[in-house]
N, C-alpha and C positions, 0 to 999 in steps of 0.2 A: 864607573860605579863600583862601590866595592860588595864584593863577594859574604852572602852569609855564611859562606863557606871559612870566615874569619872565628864565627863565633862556634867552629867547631877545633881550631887548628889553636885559638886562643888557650892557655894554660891557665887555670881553675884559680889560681891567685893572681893572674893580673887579666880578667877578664873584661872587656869594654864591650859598652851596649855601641853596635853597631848601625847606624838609619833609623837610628828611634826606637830599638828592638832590645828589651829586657835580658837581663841576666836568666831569668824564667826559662824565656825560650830557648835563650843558647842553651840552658841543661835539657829539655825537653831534644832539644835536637839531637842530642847526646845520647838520651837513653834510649831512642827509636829512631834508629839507621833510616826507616822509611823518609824522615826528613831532610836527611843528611842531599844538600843540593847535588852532591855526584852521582846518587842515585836516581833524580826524580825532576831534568831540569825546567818540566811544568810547576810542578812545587815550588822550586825556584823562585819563579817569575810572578808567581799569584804572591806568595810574601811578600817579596820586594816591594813590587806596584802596591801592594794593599796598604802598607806604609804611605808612598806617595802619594794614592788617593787620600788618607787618611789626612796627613799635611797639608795636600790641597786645601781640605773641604775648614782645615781650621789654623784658618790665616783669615786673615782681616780683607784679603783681596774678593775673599768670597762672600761678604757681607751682604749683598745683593739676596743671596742663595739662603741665607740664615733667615734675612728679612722675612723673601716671602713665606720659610717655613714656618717662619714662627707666625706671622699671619694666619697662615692657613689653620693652622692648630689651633689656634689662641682661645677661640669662643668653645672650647671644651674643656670637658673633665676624663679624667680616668671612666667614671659609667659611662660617658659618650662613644664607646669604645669602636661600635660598630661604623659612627659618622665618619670618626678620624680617620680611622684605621683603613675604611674603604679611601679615603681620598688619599691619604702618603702613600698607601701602596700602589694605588694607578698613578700620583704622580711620580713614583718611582719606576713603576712600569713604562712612561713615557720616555724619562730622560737616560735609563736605559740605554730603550732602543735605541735612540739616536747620537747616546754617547759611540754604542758599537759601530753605526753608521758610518759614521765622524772617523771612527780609527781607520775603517776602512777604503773608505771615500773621502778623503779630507775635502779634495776641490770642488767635488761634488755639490757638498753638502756647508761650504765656507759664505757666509753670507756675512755682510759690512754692517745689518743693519741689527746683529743679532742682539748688542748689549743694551739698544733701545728698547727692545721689545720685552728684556728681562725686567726693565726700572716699570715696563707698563704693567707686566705682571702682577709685580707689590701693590701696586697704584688699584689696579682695580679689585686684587684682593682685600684692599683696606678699604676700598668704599662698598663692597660685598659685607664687610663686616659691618662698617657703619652701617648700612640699611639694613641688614640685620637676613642677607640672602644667603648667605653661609649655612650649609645644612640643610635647610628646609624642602630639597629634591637633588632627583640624583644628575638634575646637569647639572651645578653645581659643583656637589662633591665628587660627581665621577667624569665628564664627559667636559668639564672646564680643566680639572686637575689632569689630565691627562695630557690635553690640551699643550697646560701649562709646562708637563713635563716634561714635553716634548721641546719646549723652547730651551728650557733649564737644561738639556742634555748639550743643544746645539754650542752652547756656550762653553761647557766641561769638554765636548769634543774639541772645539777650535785652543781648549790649553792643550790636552794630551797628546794631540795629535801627531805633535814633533818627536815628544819625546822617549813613544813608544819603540823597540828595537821591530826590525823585521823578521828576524826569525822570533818565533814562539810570541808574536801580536796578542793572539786571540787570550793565552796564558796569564799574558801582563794587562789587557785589559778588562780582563775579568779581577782580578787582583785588585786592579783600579779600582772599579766601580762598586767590590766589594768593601774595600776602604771608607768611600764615598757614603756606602749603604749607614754603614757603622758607627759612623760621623753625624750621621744626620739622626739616626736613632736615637744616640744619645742624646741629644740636641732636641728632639720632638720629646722625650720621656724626662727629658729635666723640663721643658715649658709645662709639660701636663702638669707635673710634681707639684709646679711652683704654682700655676691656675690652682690648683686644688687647693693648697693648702693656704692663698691669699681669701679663697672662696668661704672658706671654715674659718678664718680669722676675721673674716672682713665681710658677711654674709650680705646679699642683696647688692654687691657692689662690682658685680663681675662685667657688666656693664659699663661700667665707665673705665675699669681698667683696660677692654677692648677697644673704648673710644680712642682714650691714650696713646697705647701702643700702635695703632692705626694710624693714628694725625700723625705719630713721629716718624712712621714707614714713608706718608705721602711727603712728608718735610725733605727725608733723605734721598725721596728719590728725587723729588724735583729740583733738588739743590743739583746732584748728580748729573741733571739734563740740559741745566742751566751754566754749570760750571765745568 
């Protein structure tokens, strides 16, 4: 793996972005030592990874993971703030926890059956949406998501798990899962965006765009379980 420690040794006119990492940052490393990997090699390890999570989470292998996000968010708006907001953040608090698990306990915590139960996920989030059970109490949005989050961790574990180092783990998986976090924000704050502003262009019609999106969620995963 190559060292960030390139984008400080790198010379100012022929400087390369290193692992997906700007030009920005190699100067930002530059003008604060504090960054600089030989000083700080937990620092190190959270940039690194936070990249890798980052790539992970936006690749097409992780479509599943987009699915149900965008699912889960879909029947809101930005003023929905409180419904969203409580539910990505416990399903984030679930897949978390059990991304950490995973790094720690691989064998533990390795189940065969886990990418079935992710395709189930989308599945009943999308007919949560069609019957219209999304929001309307907090199993739902807090105590299903969580649920849920927990299964969407088991999944991010069983990739990370190899290819985390063993000295300074906990440093690279935090890195990870921060990547991860960052990925999926973006990702939830472009769907609101776009809900909102189809909602104001398109009034009364937010409804059938959830239906849509939904049928397509169930199409893809049944295809997925099928093929």
């Amino acid at each position: 793996m190559v060292s960030i420690r390139q984008c400080l040794d790198a010379p100012d006119e022929n400087e390369e972005v290193i692992q997906g990492k700007s030009k920005t940052w190699c100067e930002v490393q530059k003008l604060f030592p504090i960054f600089h990997p030989s000083t700080n090699q937990t620092l190190e390890n959270i940039q690194t990874y936070f990249f890798v999570g980052w790539n992970h989470m936006m690749n097409l292998s992780s479509w599943d993971h987009w699915m149900f996000t965008i699912l889960l968010v879909l029947p809101f708006e930005f003023q929905d703030w409180k419904k969203w907001l409580t539910a990505i953040s416990l399903f984030t608090l679930g897949h978390t926890l059990t991304l950490v698990l995973c790094a720690f306990f691989p064998n533990l915590l390795a189940v065969s059956w886990i990418e079935t139960a992710i395709v189930a996920t989308i599945v009943f989030t999308a007919f949560g949406n069609i019957f219209q059970w999304s929001g309307k109490n907090f199993f739902w949005s807090g105590i299903l998501s969580s649920f849920f989050g927990l299964l969407h961790g088991l999944a991010f574990g069983k990739d990370v798990a190899g290819m985390l180092p063993q000295e300074g783990k906990f440093s690279s998986i935090v890195g990870f899962g921060l990547g991860l976090e960052a990925a999926q924000l973006v990702g939830v704050l472009s769907v609101l965006v776009i809900t909102t502003i189809f909602n104001s262009v398109v009034p009364n019609k937010n409804r059938e765009l959830v239906l849509v999106v939904s049928g397509i969620g169930i199409g893809m995963s049944l295809f997925k379980l099928i093929f």
